[in-house]
ZAMARGU-4260 file (C-alpha; in steps of 0.2 Angstrom, whole numbers, plus 5000, padded with zeros to 4 digits):
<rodrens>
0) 5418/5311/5585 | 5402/5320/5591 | 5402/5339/5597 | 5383/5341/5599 | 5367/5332/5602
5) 5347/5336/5599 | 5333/5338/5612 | 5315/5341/5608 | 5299/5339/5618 | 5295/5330/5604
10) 5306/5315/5606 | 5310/5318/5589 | 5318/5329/5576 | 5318/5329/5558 | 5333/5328/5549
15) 5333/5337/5532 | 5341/5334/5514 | 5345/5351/5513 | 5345/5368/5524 | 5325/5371/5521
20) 5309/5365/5530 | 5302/5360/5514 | 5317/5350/5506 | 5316/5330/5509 | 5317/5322/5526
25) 5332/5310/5526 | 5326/5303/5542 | 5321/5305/5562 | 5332/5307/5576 | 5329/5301/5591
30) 5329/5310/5607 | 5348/5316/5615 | 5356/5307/5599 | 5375/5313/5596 | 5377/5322/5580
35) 5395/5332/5574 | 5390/5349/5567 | 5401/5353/5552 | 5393/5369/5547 | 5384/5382/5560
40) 5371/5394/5553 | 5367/5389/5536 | 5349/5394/5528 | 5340/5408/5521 | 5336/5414/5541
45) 5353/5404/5549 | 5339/5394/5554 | 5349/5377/5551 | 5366/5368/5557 | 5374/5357/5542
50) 5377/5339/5551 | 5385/5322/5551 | 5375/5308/5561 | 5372/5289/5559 | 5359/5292/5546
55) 5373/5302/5533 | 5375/5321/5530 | 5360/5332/5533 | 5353/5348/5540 | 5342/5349/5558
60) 5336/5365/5566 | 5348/5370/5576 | 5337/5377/5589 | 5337/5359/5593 | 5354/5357/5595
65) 5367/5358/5612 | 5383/5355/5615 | 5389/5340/5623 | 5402/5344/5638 | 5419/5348/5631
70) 5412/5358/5616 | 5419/5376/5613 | 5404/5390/5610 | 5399/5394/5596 | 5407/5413/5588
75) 5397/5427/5589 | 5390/5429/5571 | 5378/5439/5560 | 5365/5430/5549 | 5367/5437/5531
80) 5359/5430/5515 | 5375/5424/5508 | 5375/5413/5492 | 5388/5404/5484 | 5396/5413/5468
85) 5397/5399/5457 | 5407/5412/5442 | 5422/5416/5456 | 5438/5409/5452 | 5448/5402/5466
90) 5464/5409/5464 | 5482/5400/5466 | 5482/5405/5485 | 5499/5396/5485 | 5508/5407/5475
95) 5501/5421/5481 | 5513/5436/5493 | 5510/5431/5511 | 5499/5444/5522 | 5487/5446/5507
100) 5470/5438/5510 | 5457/5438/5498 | 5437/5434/5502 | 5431/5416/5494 | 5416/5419/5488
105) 5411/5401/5481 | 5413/5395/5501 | 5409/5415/5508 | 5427/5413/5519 | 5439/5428/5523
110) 5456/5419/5518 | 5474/5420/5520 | 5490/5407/5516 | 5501/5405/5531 | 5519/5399/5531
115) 5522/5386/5546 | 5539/5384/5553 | 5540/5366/5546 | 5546/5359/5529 | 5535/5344/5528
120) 5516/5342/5536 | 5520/5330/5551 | 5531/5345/5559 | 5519/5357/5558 | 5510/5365/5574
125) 5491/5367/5568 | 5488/5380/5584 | 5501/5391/5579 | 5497/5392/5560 | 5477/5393/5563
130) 5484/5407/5576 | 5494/5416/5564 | 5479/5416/5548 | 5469/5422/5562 | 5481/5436/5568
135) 5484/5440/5551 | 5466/5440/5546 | 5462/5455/5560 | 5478/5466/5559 | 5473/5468/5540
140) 5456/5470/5544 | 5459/5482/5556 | 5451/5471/5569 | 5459/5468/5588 | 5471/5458/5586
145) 5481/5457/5602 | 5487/5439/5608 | 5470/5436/5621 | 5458/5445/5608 | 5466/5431/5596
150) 5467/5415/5607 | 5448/5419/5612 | 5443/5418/5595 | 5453/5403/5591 | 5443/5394/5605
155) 5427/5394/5598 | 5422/5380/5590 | 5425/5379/5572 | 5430/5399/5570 | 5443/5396/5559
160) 5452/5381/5549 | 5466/5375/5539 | 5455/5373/5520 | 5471/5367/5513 | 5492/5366/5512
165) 5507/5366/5499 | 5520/5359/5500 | 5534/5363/5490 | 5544/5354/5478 | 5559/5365/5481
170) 5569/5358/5496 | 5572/5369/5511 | 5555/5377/5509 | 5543/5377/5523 | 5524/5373/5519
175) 5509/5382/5518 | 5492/5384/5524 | 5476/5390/5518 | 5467/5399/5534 | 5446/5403/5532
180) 5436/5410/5542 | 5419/5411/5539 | 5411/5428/5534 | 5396/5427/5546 | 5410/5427/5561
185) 5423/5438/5553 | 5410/5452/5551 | 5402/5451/5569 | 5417/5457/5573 | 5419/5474/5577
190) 5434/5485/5570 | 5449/5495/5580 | 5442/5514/5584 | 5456/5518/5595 | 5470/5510/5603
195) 5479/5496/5590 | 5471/5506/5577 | 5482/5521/5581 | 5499/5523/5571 | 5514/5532/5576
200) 5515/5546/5568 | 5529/5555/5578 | 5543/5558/5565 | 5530/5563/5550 | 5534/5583/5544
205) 5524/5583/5529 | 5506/5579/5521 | 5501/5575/5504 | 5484/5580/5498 | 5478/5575/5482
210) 5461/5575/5475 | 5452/5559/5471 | 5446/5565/5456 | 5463/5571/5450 | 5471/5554/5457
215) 5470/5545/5438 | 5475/5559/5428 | 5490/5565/5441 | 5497/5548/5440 | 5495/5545/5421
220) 5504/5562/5419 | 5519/5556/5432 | 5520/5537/5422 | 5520/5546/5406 | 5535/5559/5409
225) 5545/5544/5416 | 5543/5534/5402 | 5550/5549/5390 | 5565/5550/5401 | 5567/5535/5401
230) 5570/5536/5381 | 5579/5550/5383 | 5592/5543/5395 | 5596/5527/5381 | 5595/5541/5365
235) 5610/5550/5377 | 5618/5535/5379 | 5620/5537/5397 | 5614/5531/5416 | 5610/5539/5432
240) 5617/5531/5447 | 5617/5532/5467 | 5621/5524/5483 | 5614/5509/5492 | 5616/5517/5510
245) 5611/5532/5516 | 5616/5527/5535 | 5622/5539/5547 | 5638/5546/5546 | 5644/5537/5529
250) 5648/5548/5516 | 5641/5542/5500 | 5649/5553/5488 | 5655/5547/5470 | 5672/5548/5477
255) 5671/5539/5493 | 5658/5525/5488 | 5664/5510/5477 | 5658/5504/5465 | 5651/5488/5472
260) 5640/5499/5482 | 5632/5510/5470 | 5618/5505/5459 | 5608/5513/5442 | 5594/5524/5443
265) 5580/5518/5433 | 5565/5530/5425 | 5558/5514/5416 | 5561/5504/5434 | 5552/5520/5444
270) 5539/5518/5432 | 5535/5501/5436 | 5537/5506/5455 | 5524/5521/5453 | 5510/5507/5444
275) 5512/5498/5458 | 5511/5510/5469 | 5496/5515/5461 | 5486/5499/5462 | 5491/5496/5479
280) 5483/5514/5483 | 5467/5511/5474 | 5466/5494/5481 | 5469/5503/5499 | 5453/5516/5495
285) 5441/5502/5489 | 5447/5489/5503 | 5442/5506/5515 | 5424/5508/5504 | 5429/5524/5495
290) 5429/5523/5476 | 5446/5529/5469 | 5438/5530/5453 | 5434/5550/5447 | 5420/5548/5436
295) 5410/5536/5451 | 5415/5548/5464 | 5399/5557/5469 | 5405/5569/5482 | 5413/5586/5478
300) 5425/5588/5492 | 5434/5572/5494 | 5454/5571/5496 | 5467/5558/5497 | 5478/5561/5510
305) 5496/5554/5514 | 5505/5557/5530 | 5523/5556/5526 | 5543/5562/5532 | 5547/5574/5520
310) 5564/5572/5520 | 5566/5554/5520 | 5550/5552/5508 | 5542/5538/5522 | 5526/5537/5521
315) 5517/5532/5540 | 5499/5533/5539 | 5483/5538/5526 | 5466/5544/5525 | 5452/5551/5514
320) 5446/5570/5519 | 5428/5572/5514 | 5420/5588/5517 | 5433/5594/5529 | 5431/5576/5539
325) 5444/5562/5541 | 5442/5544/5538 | 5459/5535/5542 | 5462/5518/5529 | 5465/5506/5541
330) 5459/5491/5532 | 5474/5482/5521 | 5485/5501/5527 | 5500/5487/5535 | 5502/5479/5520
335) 5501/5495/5509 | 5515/5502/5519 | 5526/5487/5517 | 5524/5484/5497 | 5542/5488/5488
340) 5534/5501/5481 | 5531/5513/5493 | 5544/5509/5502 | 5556/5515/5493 | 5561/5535/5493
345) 5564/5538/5477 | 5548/5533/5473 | 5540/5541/5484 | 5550/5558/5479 | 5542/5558/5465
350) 5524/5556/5470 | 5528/5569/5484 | 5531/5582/5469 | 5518/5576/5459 | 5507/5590/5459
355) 5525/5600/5452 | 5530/5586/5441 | 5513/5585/5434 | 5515/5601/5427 | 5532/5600/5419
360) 5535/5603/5398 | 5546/5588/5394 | 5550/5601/5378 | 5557/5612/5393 | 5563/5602/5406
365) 5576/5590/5399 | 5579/5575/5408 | 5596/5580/5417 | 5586/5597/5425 | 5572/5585/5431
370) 5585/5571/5437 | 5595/5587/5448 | 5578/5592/5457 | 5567/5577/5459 | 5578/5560/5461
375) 5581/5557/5479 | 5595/5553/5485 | 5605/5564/5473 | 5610/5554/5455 | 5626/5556/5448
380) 5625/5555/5427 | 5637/5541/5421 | 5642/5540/5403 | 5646/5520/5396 | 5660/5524/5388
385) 5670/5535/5399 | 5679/5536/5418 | 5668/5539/5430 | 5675/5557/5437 | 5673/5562/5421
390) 5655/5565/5417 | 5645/5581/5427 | 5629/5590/5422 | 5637/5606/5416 | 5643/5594/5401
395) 5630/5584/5398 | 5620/5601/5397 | 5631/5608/5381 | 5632/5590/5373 | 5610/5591/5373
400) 5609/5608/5367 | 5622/5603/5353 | 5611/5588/5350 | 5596/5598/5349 | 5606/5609/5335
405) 5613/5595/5327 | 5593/5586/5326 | 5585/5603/5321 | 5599/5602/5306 | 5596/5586/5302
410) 5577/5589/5301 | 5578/5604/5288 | 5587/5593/5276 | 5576/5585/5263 | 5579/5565/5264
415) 5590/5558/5251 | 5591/5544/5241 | 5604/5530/5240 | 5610/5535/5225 | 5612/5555/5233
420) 5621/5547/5249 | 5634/5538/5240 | 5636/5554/5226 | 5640/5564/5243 | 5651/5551/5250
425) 5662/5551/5234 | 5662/5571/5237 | 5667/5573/5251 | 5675/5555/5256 | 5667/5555/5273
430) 5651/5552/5277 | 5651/5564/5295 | 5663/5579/5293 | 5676/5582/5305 | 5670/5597/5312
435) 5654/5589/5316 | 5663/5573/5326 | 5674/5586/5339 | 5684/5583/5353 | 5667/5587/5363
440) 5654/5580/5353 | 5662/5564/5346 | 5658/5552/5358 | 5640/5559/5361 | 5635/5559/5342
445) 5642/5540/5341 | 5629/5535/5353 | 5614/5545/5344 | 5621/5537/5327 | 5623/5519/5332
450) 5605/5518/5344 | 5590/5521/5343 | 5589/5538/5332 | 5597/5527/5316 | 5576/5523/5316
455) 5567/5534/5303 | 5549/5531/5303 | 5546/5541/5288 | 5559/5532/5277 | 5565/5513/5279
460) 5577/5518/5266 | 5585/5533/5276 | 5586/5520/5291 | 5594/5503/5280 | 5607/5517/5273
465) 5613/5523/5289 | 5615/5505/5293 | 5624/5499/5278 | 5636/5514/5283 | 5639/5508/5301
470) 5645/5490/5294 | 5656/5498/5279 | 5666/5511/5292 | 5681/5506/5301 | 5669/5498/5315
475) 5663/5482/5303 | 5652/5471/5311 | 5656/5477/5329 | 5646/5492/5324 | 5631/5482/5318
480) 5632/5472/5335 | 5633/5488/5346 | 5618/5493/5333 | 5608/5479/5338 | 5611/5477/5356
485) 5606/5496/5358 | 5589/5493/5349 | 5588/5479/5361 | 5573/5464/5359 | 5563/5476/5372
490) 5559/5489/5354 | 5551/5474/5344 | 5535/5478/5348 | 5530/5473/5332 | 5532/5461/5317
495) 5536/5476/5306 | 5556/5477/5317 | 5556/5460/5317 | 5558/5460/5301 | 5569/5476/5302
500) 5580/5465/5311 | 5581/5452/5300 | 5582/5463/5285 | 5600/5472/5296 | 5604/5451/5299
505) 5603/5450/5280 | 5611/5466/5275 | 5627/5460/5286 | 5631/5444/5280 | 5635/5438/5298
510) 5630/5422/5302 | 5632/5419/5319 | 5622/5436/5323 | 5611/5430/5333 | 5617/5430/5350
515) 5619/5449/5350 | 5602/5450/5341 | 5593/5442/5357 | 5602/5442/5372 | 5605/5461/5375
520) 5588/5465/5382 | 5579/5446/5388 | 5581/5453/5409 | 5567/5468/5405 | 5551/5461/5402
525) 5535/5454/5408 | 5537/5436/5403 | 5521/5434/5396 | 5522/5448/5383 | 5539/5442/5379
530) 5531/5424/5375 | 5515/5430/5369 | 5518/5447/5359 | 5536/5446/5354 | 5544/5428/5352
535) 5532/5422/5339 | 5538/5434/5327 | 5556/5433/5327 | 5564/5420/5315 | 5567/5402/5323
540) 5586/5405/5328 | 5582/5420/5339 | 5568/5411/5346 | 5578/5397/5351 | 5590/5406/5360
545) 5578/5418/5370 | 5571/5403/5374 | 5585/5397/5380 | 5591/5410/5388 | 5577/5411/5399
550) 5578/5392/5404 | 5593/5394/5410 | 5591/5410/5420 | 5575/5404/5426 | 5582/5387/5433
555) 5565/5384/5437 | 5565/5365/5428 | 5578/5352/5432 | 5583/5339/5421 | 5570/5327/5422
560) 5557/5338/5419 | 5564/5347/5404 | 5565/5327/5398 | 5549/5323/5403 | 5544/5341/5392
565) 5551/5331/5378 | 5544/5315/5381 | 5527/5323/5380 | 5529/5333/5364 | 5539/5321/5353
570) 5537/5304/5344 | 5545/5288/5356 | 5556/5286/5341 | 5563/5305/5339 | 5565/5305/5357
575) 5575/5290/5356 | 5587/5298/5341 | 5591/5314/5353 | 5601/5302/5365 | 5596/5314/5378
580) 5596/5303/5395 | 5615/5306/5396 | 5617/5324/5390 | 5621/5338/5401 | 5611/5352/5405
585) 5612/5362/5396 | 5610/5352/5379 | 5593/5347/5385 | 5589/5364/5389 | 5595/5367/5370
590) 5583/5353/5363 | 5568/5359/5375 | 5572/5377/5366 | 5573/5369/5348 | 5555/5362/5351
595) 5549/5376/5360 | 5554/5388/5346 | 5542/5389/5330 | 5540/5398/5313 | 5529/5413/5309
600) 5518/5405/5299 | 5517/5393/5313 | 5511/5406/5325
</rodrens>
């Protein structure tokens, strides 16, 4: 259908091959002949329309062009010499959080996916999801984005548009849409100064300044000291835990709360949250055109700046401080606020005190000290293996300083052989004294002997002793297993302790091992490192049952596309001995993970 035709007072107007006065004429048109403009303002000046008339697709001058009655106007735009970026890599857009746009640069387009509130593409109201990418669009942007402000904008011919749509293959999931607006409009557009730009910052008490320059370095510092408590909290055998709800009038103390509504506080899960938080920031500040990088930032007096409740650790607005002047981040600052990250208070406790914390000797700080001033809300220490009015931090202070003592005695013994370990044993008839395993250290030191410390870097000997002890004591093989799943498959960081493992497999005798070997610790990682650095150096059976394990937790393939897998990777005559068509779930999860899983020398 036509939107526009051409006039000259030359009756005539050349149609072009391509956006350029010297590229090949396709053809002539005639005076007042219809045309549909698909592209406005393309050119090295935005000399040129992009059209479609009788002749095919081509470019005309668009200073010939007009609008035929019933055709919007045209956006108010900025001519920029924009080129396509043939190296760009579109991303997955589908997959991708909603309210997180990204800039197309092989199509120049500011973009966002848009859920509509229809599950299949005949349902969906293409005015209400163009409306919401364009609403979208300016709130992150920072540009006006009140309902007129947005419907104007919609008006105008050819603003913005729907690239593309997903549908997904789960049921009862609503579809998407890919929203672009082209960079020529998008940037005409002026930003918020005042008025929506403005944030409520009524109930903030508090602001955290940091220097851009120490930004890096303080974050590495926090990361770092989270990871080692982290380590020191599984070396102790213990957990941290505290309540879901911190609503008005509800009394969350230990006693008071079941246990249904309490939950384990996590150094390694804080860590995670504090990277996050991290990129999110630094994305923020480059979205903003600051550089959050130190050794590219030119200017001397230049101060991250976070305006925040300081006793409820939310965080309600930011800005950068140069020379005593304040620039508020108001580009991408909605979405920033609303990651997982930074909206949660313990979190952001901790980056609160980082200035304090980045400061801290882990040698004199011990994890319990540092737990009592900078978790938020309060944690309570929990032991596995005892009630839960038991354990306090008074306690857990005397069984570290005894651990300290009994590490520091450890270390100024020379390291024995085999043959000077069992000479001992025969001596005394034990191989830990009874003074040593108290009423008040016995249940602390069973936790350092059977984890992680049983690992002596300096001597593999030292450390398959200590193992051959666990599984001849009065434990057996439960003490091997409790060995194994305190290691956890999260410590095989390399092929050297996956052959430690199978050397302990091995040294038990135990053949069906292997489900204490693998499943302990599958929930804790990032899938591709699992896959990529881990899983290829295990021995087949523990593959195949990681690999199974994460097929069936994932859920993420039904039957028929676990056979199809197979149907694809094997032989027609293989597939037809497995019988598989009739099987139930999860023995074709079983045979998907027997063919996923692959030798050593395979990898």
């Amino acid at each position: 259908m036509a939107s526009h035709y051409v006039s000259s007072s030359s009756n005539s107007i050349t149609f072009f091959k391509n956006s350029d006065t010297m590229s090949p004429k396709i053809n002539v048109l005639g005076q007042n002949s219809q045309i549909d403009v698909l592209t406005e303002y393309v050119g090295r000046n935005c000399e040129f329309h992009q059209v479609s008339s009788s002749y095919g697709v081509g470019y005309v001058l668009n200073q010939f062009v007009y609008r035929l009655e019933g055709t919007a106007d045209s956006a108010p735009y900025i001519c920029e010499p924009t080129f396509p970026n043939y190296a760009f890599v579109q991303p997955e857009w589908h997959l991708m959080p909603e309210n997180s746009p990204y800039i197309d640069e092989l199509t120049n387009e500011y973009c966002i996916s848009v859920k509509s509130n229809s599950l299949t593409l005949n349902g969906v109201n293409q005015e209400n999801v163009i409306r919401d990418g364009i609403n979208s669009l300016f709130r992150f942007y920072n540009k006006p984005h009140d309902d007129a402000t947005v419907l104007r904008y919609y008006n105008y011919f050819i603003f913005a548009k729907i690239k593309d749509y997903y549908v997904p293959f789960r049921p009862l999931m609503r579809t998407k849409h890919l929203i672009g607006i082209p960079t020529k409009y998008f940037n005409a557009i002026e930003e918020n100064e005042t008025g929506q730009s403005e944030r409520d910052i009524s109930k903030a008490n508090f602001v955290l300044e940091i220097d851009l320059k120490e930004l890096k370095s303080l974050f590495d510092s926090l990361k770092s000291l989270l990871g080692l408590y982290d380590t020191d909290l599984a070396h102790a055998n213990v957990s941290l835990s505290f309540s879901l709800s911190l609503a008005d009038g509800v009394d969350v103390s230990a006693e008071s709360t079941p246990n249904s509504v309490r939950r384990e506080m996590s150094f390694l899960n804080k860590k995670e949250n504090v990277e996050k938080f991290e990129r999110g920031l630094n994305m923020l500040i480059s979205r903003n055109n600051f550089n959050p990088d130190p050794a590219k930032n030119s200017i001397n007096e230049t101060a991250l700046q976070l305006v925040m409740n300081e006793e409820c650790n939310v965080i309600y607005d930011a800005a950068i401080k140069i020379n005593h002047n304040c620039y508020k981040l108001r580009i991408g600052i909605d979405n920033f606020l609303s990651l997982e990250a930074t909206t949660d208070p313990t979190t952001i406790n901790f980056i609160k005190n980082i200035h304090a914390i980045s400061k801290i000797q882990k040698c004199k700080v011990p994890w319990y000290e540092f737990s009592e001033i900078y978790v938020f809300p309060k944690a309570e220490v929990k032991y596995s293996n005892e009630e839960e009015d038991i354990p306090s931090y008074e306690k857990y202070k005397k069984l570290y300083s005894s651990f300290i003592s009994f590490q520091q005695e450890a270390n100024s013994k020379p390291v024995k052989s085999k043959e000077e370990v069992q000479a001992e044993k025969v001596k005394t008839g034990l191989y830990v004294s009874n003074a040593i395993f108290s009423d008040t250290l016995s249940p602390f030191l069973k936790s350092v002997y059977q984890g992680d410390n049983v690992f002596d870097s300096t001597n593999i000997q030292k450390t398959l002793d200590s193992i051959e002890l666990a599984i001849n004591g009065a434990a057996g093989s439960k003490a091997l297993e409790d060995f194994i799943n305190k290691i956890g498959i999260c410590k095989i960081t390399d092929f050297a302790n996956a052959c430690l493992l199978a050397l302990v497999k091995d040294l038990s005798g135990l053949e069906e091992l292997d489900g204490t070997v693998t499943l302990g610790g599958i929930g804790a990682f990032d899938t591709n490192k699992l896959i990529n650095e881990i899983i290829p150096f295990l021995p087949q059976e523990q593959q195949q049952l990681i690999y199974e394990k994460m097929l069936l937790e994932l859920g993420c393939l039904n039957s028929r596309s676990l056979m199809y897998v197979l149907k694809q990777n094997l032989s027609l005559n293989e597939y037809t001995a497995l019988n598989i068509e009739t099987a139930s779930y999860e023995e074709i999860v079983k045979e998907v993970a027997k063919k996923m899983s692959t030798t050593i020398e395979n990898t």
